[in-house]
C-alpha atoms as one frame of an Amber mdcrd trajectory, in Angstrom:
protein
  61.561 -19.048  29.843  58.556 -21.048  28.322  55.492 -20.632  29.996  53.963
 -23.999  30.887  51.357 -25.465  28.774  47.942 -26.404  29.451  48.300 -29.986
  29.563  44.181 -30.465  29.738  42.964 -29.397  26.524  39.386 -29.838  27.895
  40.100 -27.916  31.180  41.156 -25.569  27.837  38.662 -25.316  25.961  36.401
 -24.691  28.842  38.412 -21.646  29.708  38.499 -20.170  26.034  34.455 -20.801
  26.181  33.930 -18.747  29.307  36.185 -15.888  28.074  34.307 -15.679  24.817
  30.963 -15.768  26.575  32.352 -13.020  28.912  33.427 -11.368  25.714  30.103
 -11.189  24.532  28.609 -10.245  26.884  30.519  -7.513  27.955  30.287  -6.019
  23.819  26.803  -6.212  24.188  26.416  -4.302  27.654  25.522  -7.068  29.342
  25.565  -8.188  33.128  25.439 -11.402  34.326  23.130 -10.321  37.498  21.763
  -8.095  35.140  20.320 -11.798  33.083  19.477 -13.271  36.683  16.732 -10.195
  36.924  15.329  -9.979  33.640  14.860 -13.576  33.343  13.458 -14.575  36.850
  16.379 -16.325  38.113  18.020 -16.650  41.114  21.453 -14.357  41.817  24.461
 -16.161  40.925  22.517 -18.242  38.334  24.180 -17.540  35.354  27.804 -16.666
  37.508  27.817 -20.733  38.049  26.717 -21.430  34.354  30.079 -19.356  33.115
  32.158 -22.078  34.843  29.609 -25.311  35.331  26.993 -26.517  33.385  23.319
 -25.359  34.536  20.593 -25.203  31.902  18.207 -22.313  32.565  21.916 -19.901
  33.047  22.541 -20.872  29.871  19.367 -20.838  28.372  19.192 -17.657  29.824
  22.764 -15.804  28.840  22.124 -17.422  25.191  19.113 -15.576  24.644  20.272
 -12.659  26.262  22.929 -12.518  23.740  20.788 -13.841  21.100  22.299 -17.276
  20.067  21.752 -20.607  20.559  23.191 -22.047  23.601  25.085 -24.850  21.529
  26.843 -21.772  19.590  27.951 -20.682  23.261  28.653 -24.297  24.889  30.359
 -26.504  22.265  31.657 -28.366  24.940  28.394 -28.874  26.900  26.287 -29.658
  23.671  26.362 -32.275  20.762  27.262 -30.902  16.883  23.552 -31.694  16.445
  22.373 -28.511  19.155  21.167 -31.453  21.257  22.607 -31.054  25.237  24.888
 -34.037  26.477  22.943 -35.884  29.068  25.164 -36.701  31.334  27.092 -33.992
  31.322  31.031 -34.782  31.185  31.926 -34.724  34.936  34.484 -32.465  33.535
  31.762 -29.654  32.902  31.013 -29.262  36.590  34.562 -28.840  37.608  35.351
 -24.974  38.015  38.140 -24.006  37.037  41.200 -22.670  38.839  41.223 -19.256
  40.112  44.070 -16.384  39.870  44.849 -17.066  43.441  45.184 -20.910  42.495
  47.062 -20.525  39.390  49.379 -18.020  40.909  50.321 -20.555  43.619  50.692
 -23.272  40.998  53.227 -21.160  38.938  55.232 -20.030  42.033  55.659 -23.906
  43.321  56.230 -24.667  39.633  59.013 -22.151  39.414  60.005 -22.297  43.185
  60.897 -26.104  42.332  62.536 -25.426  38.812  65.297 -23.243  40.763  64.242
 -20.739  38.983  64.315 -17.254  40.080  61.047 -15.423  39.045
């Protein structure tokens, strides 16, 4: 059985961003509340800037890490380093969760006739 595809290669590409950022971050020993405290801001900060697009998160989480926040956020910056302004509305959608993903597979297989 072939697993479905992501048919959104933004909604994509977000996803691979965030796991790479939570990559990092979890190499380096680092915390997302953990970056809230040391750089003043408030908790859940740089939580939202994983999945939406919020400046000082990832302002903060770049320089936390060390990098530029264009290196982290290709999708939420221009090749130049400069920030899109507007943001795509894409960048402020979250994405799915486990709980919503597992639903969509089990009405996507429930409806195939499948049996999982």
């Amino acid at each position: 059985m072939h697993h479905d595809r992501i048919a959104d290669k933004a909604a994509k590409l977000r996803l691979d961003e965030m796991n790479r950022v939570k990559r990092l971050l979890s190499e380096a020993g680092l915390t997302l509340i953990g970056i809230d405290a040391d750089y003043g801001l408030a908790k859940g900060t740089c939580g939202n800037a994983l999945q939406q697009a919020n400046l000082a998160g990832e302002r903060a989480i770049a320089a936390a890490l060390r990098r530029r926040p264009e290196h982290l956020w290709r999708t939420r910056y221009h090749g130049d380093g400069t920030r899109k302004s507007p943001q795509p509305k894409e960048n402020y959608v979250r994405p799915p969760n486990m709980r919503q993903r597992r639903a969509k597979h089990k009405s996507a297989v429930a409806s195939s006739g499948v049996a999982a």
